[in-house]
N, C-alpha and C positions, 0 to 999 in steps of 0.2 A: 504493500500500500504506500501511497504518496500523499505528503500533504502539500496542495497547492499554496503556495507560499504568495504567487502572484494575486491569489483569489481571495486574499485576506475581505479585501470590498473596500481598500485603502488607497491602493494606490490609484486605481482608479473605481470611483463608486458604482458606476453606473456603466455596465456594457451589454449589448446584442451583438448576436451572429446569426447567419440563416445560415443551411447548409446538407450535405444528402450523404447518407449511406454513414456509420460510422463504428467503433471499435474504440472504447476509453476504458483502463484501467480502474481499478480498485483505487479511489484518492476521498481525500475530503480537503474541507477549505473553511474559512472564516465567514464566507458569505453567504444568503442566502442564493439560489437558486432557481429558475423558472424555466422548466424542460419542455419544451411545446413540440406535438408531431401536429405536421402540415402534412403528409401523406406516408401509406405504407404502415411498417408495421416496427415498433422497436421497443426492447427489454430492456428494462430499469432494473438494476439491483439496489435499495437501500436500506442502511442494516440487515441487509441478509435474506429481506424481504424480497420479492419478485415482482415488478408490475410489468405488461403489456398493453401498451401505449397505441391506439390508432390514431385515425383523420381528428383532429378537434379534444384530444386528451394531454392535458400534461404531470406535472409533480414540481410538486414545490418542495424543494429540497432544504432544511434546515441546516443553519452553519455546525460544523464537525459532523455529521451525516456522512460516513463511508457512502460510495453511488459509483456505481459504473455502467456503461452504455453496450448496448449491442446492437446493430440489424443489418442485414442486406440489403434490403432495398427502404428506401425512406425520407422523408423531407422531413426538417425539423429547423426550430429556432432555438434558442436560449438567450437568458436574460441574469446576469449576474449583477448584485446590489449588494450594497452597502448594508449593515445591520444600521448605523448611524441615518441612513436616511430615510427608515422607517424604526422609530427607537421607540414611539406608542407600543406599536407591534412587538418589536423582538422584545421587549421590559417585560411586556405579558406574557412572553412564552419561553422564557430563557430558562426554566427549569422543566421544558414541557416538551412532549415531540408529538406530535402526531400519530394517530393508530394508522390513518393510510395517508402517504403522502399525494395519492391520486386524485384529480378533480378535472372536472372540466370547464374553464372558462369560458363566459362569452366573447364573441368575436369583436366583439365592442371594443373589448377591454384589452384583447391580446394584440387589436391593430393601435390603442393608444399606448400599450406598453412597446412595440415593435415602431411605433414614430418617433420616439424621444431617444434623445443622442446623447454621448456624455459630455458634452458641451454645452448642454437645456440649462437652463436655472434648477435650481433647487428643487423650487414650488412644481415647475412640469415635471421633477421626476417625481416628486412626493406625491402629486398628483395622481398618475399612471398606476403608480405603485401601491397607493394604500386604495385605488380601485380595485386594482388585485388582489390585494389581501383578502377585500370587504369579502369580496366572494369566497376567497377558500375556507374564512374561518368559517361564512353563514352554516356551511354543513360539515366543517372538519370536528372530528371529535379529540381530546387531549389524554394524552398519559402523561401525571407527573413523572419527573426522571426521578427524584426522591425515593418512589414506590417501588424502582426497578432497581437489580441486583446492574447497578451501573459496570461498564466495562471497563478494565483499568486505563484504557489511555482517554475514554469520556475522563475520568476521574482527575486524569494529570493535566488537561487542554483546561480543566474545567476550575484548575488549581491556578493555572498558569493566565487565565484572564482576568481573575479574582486579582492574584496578586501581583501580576508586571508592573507595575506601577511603584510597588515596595519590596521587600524580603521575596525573591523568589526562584532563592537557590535550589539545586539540587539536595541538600541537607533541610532545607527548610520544609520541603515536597514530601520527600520522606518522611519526617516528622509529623506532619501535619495528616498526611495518606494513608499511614501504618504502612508502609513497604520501605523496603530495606534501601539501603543509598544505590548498592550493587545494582540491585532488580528491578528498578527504576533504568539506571542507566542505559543497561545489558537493553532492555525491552526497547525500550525509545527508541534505540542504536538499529536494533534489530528492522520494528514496524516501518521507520520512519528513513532508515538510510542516513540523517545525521546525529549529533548529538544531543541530548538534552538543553545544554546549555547554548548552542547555538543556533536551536529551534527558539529556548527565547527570546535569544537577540534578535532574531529578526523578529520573530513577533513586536519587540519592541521598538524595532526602526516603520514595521508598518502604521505602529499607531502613530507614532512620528512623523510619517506622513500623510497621515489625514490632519492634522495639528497643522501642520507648513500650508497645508493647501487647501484649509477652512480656514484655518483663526489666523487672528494677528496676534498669536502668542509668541515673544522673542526665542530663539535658536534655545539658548540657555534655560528658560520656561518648558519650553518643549522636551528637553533635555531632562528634568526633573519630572516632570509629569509620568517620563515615561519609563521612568527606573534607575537613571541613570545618577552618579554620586558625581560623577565629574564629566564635564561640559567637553573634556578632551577625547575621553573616551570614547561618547556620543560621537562626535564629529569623525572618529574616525573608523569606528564600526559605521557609521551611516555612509561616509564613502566609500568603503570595502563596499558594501551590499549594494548600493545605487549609484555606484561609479558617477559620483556628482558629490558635491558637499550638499548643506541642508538648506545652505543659501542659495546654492543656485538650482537646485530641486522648486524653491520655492517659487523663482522669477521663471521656471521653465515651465514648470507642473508637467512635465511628462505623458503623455499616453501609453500607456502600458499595457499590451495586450494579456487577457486573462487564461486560454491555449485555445 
């Protein structure tokens, strides 16, 4: 499994793609998700679950949700967003998943979710998007995650958003999770392809730049908000990862494709 690093929904909030026939891995991401079939026939895997998708059905995928794709033949769209630019929404459901991630929009709402660019204002994506919603909660039903026997890396993603911000070592994670420093690491390492520790540095340069490329919070501001103890360090874990400093991330705002 892979975690989309690029699909945190930071660096860029708001993306579409249209597209035909496809084959994607075992991943999850930060964002939420909006899988649309336009034609043909294609298999959703999420949490383990199985859905088959025709003409006019999609799934709305919750952030850290394993998913992967399948089909031969097939048209489809997707729509990747920000938790931040629906935060009514995700605040409601951040400890919740859905029984089925399946539903079917109107066409209404999937050609005004499919017009807006990530260049729109705010208001046109908020817009779009909590019309989307409205619809899936009208008939989605909720499992608290609470209720459920969670899976260790729900557990560590779920540790790791709670506390980027402050204390959010690997010693700390264990401490707080009841697992061992080792068994933390070893798994991370294993599921994820890198390490603990540097899964949450970028986590914490993506919130960094959603900060740079919303507020006018200074380098240094942004810098603390987002974990970080010294301003130098910051700057230069943020331009290892975005091969730019944070000033010029900021004057550039980048388009970053999501895959």
């Amino acid at each position: 499994m892979v975690y989309e690093f690029s699909n945190f929904g930071t660096l860029q909030d708001y993306f579409t793609k249209k597209g035909k026939n496809l084959s994607f891995y075992d991943h999850m991401h930060y964002s939420f998700e909006l899988f649309y079939v336009t034609g043909g026939e294609v298999k959703v895997y999420i949490n383990d679950c199985e859905y088959i998708l025709h003409k006019g059905e999609a799934v709305l995928i919750f952030p850290n949700q394993k998913h992967s794709f399948s089909s031969k033949i097939s048209e489809h769209g997707y729509c990747m967003f920000s938790q931040k630019l629906v935060e009514a929404f995700s605040s409601r459901v951040s400890y919740k998943i859905p029984k089925s991630n399946k539903f079917k929009p109107s066409q209404s709402v999937v050609d005004m979710v499919f017009s807006v660019r990530g260049t729109d204002s705010i208001l046109k994506k908020k817009g779009a998007l909590y019309s989307l919603l409205a619809e899936f909660d009208q008939t989605a039903e909720y499992t608290e995650k609470s209720s459920l026997n969670l899976h260790f890396l729900d557990k560590v993603l779920d540790f790791v958003e709670n506390n980027y911000s402050l204390d959010c070592s690997l010693s700390k994670a264990s401490s707080q999770l009841g697992y061992s420093y080792s068994y933390i690491s070893r798994y991370f390492q294993k599921s994820f392809g890198i390490s603990y520790n540097s899964f949450v540095n970028q986590f914490r340069i993506s919130k960094a730049c959603y900060l740079l490329k919303n507020t006018d919070k200074s380098v240094l501001e942004c810098s603390i908000e987002c974990g970080y103890s010294s301003v130098y360090s910051f700057m230069r874990n943020f331009k290892s990862i975005c091969k730019m400093t944070p000033s010029e991330y900021r004057e550039k705002r980048p388009v970053i494709p999501l895959f």
